[in-house]
C-alpha positions as CSV (number, residue, x, y, z in Angstrom):
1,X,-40.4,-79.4,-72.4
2,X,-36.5,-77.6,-73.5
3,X,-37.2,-73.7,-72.4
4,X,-36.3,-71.7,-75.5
5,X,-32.8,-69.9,-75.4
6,X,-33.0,-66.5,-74.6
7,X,-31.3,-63.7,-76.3
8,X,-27.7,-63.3,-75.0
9,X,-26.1,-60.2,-73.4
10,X,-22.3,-59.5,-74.2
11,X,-20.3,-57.3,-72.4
12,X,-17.8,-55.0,-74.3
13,X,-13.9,-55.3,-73.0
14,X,-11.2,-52.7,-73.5
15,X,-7.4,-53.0,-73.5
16,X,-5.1,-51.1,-71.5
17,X,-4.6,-48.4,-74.1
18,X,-8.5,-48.3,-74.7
19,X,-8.9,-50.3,-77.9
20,X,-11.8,-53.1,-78.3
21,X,-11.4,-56.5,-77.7
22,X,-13.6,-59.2,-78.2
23,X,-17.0,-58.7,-76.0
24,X,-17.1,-61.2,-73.1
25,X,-19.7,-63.1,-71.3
26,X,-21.8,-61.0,-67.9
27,X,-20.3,-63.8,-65.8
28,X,-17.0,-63.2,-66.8
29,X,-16.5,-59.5,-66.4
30,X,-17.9,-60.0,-63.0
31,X,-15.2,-62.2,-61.9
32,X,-12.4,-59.7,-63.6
33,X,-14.1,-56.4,-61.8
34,X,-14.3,-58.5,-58.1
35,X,-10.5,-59.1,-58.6
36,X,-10.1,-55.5,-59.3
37,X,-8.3,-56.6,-62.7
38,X,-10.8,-54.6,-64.8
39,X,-13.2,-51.5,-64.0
40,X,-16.2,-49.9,-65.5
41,X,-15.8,-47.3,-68.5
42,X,-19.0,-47.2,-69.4
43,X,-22.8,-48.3,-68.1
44,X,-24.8,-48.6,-71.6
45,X,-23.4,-50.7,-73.5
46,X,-22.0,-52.4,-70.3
47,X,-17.8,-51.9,-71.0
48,X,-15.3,-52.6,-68.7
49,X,-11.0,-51.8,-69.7
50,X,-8.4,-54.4,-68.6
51,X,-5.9,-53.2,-65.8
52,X,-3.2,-55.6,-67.0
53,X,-1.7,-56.3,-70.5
54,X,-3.2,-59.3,-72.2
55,X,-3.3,-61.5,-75.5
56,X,-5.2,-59.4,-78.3
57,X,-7.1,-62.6,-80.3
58,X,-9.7,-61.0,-82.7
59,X,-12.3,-62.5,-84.9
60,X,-13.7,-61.2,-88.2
61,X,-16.7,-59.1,-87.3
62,X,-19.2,-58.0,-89.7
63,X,-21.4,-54.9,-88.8
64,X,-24.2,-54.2,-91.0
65,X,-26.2,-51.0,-91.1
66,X,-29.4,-50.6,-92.4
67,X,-29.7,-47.0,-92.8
68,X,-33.7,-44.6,-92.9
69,X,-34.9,-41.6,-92.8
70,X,-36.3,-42.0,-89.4
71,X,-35.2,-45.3,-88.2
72,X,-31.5,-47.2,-88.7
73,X,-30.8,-51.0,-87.8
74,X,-27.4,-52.0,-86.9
75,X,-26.0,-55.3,-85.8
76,X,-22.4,-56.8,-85.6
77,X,-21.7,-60.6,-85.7
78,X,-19.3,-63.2,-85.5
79,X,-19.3,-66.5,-87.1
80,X,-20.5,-67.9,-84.2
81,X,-23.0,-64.8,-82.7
82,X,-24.3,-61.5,-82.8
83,X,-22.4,-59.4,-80.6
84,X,-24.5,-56.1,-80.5
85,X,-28.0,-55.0,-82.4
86,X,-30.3,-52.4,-82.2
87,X,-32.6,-49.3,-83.5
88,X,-31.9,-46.1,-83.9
89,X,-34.2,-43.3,-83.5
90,X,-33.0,-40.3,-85.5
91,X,-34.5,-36.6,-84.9
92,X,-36.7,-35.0,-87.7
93,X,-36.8,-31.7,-85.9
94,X,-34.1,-30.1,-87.7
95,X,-36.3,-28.4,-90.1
96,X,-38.6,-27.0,-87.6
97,X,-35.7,-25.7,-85.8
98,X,-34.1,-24.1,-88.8
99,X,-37.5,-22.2,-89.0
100,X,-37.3,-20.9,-85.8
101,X,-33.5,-19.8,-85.9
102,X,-34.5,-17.7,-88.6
103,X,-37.2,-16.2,-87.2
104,X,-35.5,-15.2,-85.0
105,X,-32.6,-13.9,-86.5
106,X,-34.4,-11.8,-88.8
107,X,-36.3,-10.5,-85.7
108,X,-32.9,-9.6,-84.4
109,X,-31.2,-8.0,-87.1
110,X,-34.6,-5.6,-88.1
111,X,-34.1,-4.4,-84.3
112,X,-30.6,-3.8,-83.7
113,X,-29.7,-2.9,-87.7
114,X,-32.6,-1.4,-89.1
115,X,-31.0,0.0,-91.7
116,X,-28.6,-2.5,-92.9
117,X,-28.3,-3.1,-96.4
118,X,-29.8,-6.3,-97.4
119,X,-27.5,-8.7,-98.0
120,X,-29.5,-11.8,-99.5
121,X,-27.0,-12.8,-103.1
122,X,-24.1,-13.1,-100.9
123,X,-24.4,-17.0,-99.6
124,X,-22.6,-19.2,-101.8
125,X,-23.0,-22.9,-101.9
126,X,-20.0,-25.0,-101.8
127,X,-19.8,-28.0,-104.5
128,X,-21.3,-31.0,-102.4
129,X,-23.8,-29.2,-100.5
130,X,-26.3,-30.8,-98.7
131,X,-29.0,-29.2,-96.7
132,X,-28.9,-29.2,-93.0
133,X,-31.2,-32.5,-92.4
134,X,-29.6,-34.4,-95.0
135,X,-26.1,-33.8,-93.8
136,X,-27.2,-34.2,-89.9
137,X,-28.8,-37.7,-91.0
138,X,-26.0,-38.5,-92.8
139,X,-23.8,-38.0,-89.3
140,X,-26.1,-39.4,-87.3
141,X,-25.3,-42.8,-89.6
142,X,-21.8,-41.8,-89.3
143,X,-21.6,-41.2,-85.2
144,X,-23.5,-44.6,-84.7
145,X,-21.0,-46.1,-86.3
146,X,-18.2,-44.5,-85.0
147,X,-19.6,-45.7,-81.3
148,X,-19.9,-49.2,-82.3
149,X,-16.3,-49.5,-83.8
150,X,-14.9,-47.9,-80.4
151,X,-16.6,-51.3,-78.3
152,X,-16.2,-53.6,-80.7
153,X,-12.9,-54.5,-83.0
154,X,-15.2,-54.5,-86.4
155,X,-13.0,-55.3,-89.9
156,X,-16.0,-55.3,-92.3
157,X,-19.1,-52.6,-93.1
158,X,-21.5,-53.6,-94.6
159,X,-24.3,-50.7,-95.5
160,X,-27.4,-51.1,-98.0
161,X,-28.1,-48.6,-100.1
162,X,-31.4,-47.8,-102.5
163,X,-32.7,-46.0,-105.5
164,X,-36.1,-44.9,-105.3
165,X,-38.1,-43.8,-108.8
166,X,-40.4,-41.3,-106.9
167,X,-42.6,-40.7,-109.6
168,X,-43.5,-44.6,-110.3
169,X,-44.2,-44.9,-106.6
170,X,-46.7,-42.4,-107.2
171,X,-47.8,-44.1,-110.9
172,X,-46.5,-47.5,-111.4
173,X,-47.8,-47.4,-115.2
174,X,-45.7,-44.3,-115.8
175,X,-42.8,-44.5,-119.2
176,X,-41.4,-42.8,-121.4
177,X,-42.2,-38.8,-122.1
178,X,-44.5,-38.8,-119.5
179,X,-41.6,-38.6,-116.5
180,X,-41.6,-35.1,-118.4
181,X,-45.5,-34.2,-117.9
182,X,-46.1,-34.1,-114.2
183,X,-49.3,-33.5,-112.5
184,X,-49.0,-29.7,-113.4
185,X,-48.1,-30.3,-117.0
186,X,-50.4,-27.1,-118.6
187,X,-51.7,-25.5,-115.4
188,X,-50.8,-23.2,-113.2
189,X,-51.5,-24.2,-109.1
190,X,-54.3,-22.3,-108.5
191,X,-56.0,-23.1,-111.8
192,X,-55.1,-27.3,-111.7
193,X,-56.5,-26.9,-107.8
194,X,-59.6,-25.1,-108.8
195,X,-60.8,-27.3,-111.5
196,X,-59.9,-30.5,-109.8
197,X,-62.1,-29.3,-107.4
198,X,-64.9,-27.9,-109.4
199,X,-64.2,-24.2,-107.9
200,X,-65.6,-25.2,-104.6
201,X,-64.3,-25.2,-101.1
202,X,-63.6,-28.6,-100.3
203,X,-64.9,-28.0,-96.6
204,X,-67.8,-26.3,-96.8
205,X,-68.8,-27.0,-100.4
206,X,-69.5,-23.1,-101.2
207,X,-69.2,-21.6,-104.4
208,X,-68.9,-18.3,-106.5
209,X,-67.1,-17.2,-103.5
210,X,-63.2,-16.0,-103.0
211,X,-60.8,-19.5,-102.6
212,X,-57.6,-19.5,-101.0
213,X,-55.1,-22.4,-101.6
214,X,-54.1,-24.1,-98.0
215,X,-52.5,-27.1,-97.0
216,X,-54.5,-30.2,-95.9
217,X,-51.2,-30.8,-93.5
218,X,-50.2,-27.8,-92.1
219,X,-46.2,-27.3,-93.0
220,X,-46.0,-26.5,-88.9
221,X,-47.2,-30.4,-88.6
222,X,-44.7,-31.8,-91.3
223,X,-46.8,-30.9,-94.4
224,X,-44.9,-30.4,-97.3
225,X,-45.6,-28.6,-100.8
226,X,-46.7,-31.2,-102.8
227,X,-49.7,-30.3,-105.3
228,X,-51.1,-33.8,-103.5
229,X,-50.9,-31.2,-99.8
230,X,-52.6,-28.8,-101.2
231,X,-56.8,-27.7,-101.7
232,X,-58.5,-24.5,-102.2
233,X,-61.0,-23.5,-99.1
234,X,-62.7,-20.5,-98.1
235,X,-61.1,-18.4,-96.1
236,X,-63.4,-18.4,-93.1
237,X,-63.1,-22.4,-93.1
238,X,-59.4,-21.8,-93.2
239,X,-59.3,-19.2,-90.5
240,X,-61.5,-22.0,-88.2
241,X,-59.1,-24.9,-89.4
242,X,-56.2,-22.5,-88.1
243,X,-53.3,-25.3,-87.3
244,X,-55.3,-28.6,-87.3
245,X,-54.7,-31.2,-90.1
246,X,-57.8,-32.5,-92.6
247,X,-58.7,-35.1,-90.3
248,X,-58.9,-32.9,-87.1
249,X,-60.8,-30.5,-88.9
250,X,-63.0,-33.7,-89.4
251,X,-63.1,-34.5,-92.9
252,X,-60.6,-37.5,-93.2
253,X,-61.9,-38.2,-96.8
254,X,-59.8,-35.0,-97.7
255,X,-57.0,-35.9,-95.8
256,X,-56.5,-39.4,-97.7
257,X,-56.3,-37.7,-101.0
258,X,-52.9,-36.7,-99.9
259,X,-50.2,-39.0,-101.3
260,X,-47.5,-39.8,-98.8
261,X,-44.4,-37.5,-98.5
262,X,-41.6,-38.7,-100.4
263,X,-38.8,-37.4,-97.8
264,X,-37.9,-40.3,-96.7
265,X,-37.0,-41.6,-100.4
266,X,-35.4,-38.0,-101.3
267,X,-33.4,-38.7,-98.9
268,X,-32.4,-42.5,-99.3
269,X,-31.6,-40.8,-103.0
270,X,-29.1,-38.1,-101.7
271,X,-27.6,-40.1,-98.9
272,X,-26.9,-43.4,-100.9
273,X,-23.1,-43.4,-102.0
274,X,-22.1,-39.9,-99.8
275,X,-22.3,-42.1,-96.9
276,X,-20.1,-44.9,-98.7
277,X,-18.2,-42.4,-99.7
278,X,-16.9,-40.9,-95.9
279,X,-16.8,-44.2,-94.8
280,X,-14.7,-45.1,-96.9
281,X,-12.4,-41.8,-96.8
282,X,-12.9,-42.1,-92.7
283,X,-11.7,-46.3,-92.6
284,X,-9.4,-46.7,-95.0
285,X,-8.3,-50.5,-92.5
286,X,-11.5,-51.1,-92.7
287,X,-13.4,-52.8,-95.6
288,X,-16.6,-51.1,-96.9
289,X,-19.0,-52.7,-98.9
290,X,-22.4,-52.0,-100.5
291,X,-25.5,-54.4,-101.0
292,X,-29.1,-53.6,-102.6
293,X,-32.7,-54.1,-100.4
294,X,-33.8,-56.5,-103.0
295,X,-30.7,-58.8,-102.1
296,X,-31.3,-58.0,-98.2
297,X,-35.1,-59.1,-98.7
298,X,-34.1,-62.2,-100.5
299,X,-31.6,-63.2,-98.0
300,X,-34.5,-62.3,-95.3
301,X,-36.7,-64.6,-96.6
302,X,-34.8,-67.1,-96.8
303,X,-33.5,-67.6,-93.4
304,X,-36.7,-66.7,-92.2
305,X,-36.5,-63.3,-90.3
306,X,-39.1,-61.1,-90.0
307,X,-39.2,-57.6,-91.3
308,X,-36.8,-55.0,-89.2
309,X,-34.6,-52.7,-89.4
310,X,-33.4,-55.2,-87.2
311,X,-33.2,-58.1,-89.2
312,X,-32.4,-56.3,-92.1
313,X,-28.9,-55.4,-90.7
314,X,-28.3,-58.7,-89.8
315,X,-29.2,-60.1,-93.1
316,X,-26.9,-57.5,-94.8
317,X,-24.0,-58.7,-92.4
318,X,-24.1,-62.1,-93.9
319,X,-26.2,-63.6,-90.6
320,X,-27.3,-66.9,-90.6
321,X,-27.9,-69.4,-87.9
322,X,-25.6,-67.1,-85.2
323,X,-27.3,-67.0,-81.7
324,X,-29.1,-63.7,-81.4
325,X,-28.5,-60.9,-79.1
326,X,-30.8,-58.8,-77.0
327,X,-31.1,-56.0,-79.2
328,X,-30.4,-52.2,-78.2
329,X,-33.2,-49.2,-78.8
330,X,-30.8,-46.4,-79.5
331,X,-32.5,-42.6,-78.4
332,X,-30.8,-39.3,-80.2
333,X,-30.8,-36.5,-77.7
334,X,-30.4,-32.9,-78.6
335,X,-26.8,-31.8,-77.0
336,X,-27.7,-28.2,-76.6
337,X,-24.2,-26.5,-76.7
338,X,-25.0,-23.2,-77.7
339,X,-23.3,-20.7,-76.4
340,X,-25.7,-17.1,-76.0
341,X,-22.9,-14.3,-76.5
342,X,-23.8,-10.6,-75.3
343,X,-25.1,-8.4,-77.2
344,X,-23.1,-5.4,-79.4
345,X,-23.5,-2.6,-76.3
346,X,-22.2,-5.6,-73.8
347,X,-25.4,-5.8,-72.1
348,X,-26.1,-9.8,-71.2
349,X,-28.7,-11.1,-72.9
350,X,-32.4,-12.1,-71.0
351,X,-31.0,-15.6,-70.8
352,X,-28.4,-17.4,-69.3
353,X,-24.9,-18.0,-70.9
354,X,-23.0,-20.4,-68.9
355,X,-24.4,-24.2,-69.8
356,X,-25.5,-26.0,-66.2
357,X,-23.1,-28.7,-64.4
358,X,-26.5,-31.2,-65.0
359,X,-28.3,-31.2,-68.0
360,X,-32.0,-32.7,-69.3
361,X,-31.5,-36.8,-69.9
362,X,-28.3,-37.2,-67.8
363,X,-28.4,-40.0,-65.2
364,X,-27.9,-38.5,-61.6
365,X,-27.3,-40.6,-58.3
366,X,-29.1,-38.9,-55.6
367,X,-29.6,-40.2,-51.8
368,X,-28.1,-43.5,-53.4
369,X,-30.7,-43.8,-56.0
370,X,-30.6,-43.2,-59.9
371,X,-32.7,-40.2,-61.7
372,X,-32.8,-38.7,-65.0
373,X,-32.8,-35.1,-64.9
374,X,-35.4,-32.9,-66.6
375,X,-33.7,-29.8,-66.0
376,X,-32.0,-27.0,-63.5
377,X,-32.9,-23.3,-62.4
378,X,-32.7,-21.4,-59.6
379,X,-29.8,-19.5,-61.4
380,X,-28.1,-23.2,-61.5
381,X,-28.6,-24.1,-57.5
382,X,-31.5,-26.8,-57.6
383,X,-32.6,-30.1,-60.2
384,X,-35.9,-31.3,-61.3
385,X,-35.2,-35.2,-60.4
386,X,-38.0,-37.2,-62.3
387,X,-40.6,-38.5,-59.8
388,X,-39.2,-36.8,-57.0
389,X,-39.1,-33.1,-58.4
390,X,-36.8,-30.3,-57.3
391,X,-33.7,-30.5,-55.0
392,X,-30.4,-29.0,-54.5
393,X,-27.8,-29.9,-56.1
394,X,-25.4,-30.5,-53.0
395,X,-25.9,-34.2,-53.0
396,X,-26.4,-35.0,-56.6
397,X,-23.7,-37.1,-58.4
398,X,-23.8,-37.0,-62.3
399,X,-23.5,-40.7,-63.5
400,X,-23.8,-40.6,-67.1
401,X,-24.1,-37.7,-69.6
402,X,-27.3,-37.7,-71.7
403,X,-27.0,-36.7,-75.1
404,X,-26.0,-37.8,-78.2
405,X,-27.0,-41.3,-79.4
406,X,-28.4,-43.2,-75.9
407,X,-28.0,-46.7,-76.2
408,X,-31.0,-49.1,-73.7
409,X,-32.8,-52.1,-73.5
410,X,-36.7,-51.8,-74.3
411,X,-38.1,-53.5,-71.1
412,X,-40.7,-55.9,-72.0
């Protein structure tokens, strides 16, 4: 019985000035880096740069991205192959964060300038504005690309984009004048909640008593303000719900009322020809192009891929009946590079200001073994070594920095 081929590995080859080549076979760069005619550059993707001038034969590669809200596909082939593929993981903390920054910084400013004036009409928006997630998304698409096109000699992008109708995903039978009479059309949010409801606490079923409106899924747990989010209760059942969704309060029934949050389409909205757009201003050599999902789908289907953000790139690069690759699962790390300045009477502040030589995620040799570090302290002098725990830092050897976008191999 023929074994079934398994998913090749390429390795990524650089020239002499640092510019991609065409990706070679495992075998080969082992031969070039025992001769010493090569050496490593970097360990994820495996690329090794050329130590003598050579011929610089390319082929047309196609990259396709399949860009989401929390997810992105990506993967780059020949005629012949797929050189690279992969999932991204993107961060969704960014508006959590935000919060926090600003609770903070109020916090600050009440204690040391009490009795400054407020200054709340002075923030102007630039034309083009995004918000904070949208526009980190949006680089986060950008950056992935940016590291693919620095291993591999890409001459064509090729990126889907969507329009979402977020009101017929929540009423398919929706036309005309009625896109102009949403689910508040005539109320007010207290008065649609409480007669929806029937002027009850959806909890503990009490009436004639004071209702509060709350949130089925807390904001603090990704809840948003959607009329669909949001129920009148008691305020002794909300006091007892405290933090916990619908479901850990134990009344799922209530929580599957909720429609689904419509970020991840809000976004797909915003993001859909602003990313075409800088990549077209950022790679003006290479060619851009645009396709739809319903074309991606189609094409899908009928070279009989399953549904990924996986296959989906490939299928919006063109791919066929090219050998697969192992694919990549791609990890966004926070970089945490801020910089804690002293205060305005030059006192330090409670918390250290000089970043640590190791960081959390980097890759460490230690005693001839590889770690990932979870973190320093004692003032900078020890590491926390996963499985091993805490040692000094006099025979630890940083391998590979760990933030950013990660690229590894899900072990299976």
């Amino acid at each position: 019985m023929r074994k079934k081929k398994q998913n090749q590995v390429f390795v990524c080859v650089l020239n002499m000035r640092g510019k991609p080549l065409m990706p070679t076979k495992p075998a080969k760069a082992k031969h070039l880096l025992k001769k010493g005619k090569a050496k490593v550059v970097k360990r994820c993707p495996f690329t090794i740069q050329l130590k003598y001038a050579t011929g610089e034969n390319k082929q047309p590669i196609d990259l396709g991205i399949d860009p989401g809200y929390k997810k992105a596909g990506f993967s780059a082939r020949t005629r012949k192959a797929e050189l690279m593929s992969g999932e991204v993981n993107l961060r969704t903390d960014i508006p959590k964060l935000l919060k926090e920054k600003a609770m903070y910084r109020r916090g600050r400013r009440q204690r040391n300038t009490e009795y400054r004036p407020k200054r709340f009409l002075n923030r102007n928006r630039q034309a083009g504005w995004l918000s904070p997630s949208t526009e980190h998304k949006i680089n986060s698409h950008l950056e992935l690309i940016k590291q693919i096109k620095k291993l591999l000699p890409v001459t064509k992008i090729r990126i889907e984009i969507a329009k979402f109708d977020s009101q017929k995903m929540q009423n398919p039978e929706i036309k005309g004048d009625e896109y102009q009479k949403g689910t508040l059309y005539g109320y007010e949010v207290k008065e649609y909640l409480l007669e929806k409801f029937k002027h009850k606490c959806v909890y503990c079923g009490k009436t004639n008593i004071p209702l509060k409106i709350e949130d089925v899924v807390p904001k603090s747990r990704g809840g948003t303000n959607r009329i669909s989010n949001k129920v009148p209760s008691c305020e002794k059942c909300n006091l007892k719900k405290n933090n916990m969704t619908a479901k850990e309060f134990g009344y799922p029934e209530i929580q599957k009322q909720c429609k689904e949050p419509l970020k991840a389409s809000a976004f797909m909205n915003i993001m859909r020809y602003e990313l075409v757009k800088r990549l077209k201003l950022k790679y003006k050599k290479t060619k851009v192009f645009t396709t739809f999902g319903y074309k991606t789908k189609k094409w899908r289907i009928d070279h009989g891929l399953k549904k990924s953000h996986i296959n989906d790139a490939f299928a919006i690069a063109k791919g066929t009946s090219q050998r697969r690759c192992k694919p990549f699962t791609v990890k966004q790390n926070r970089r945490n590079n801020r910089a804690i300045q002293m205060n305005k009477k030059g006192f330090k502040p409670s918390i250290r200001k000089k970043r640590y030589k190791f960081q959390p995620n980097d890759i460490v040799r230690f005693e001839g073994k590889e770690y990932i570090s979870k973190g320093m302290h004692n003032k900078g002098t020890r590491i926390i070594l996963e499985g091993i725990g805490s040692k000094s830092i006099k025979n630890v050897e940083l391998i590979t920095y760990g933030k950013g976008l990660q690229f590894g191999y899900t072990h299976t």
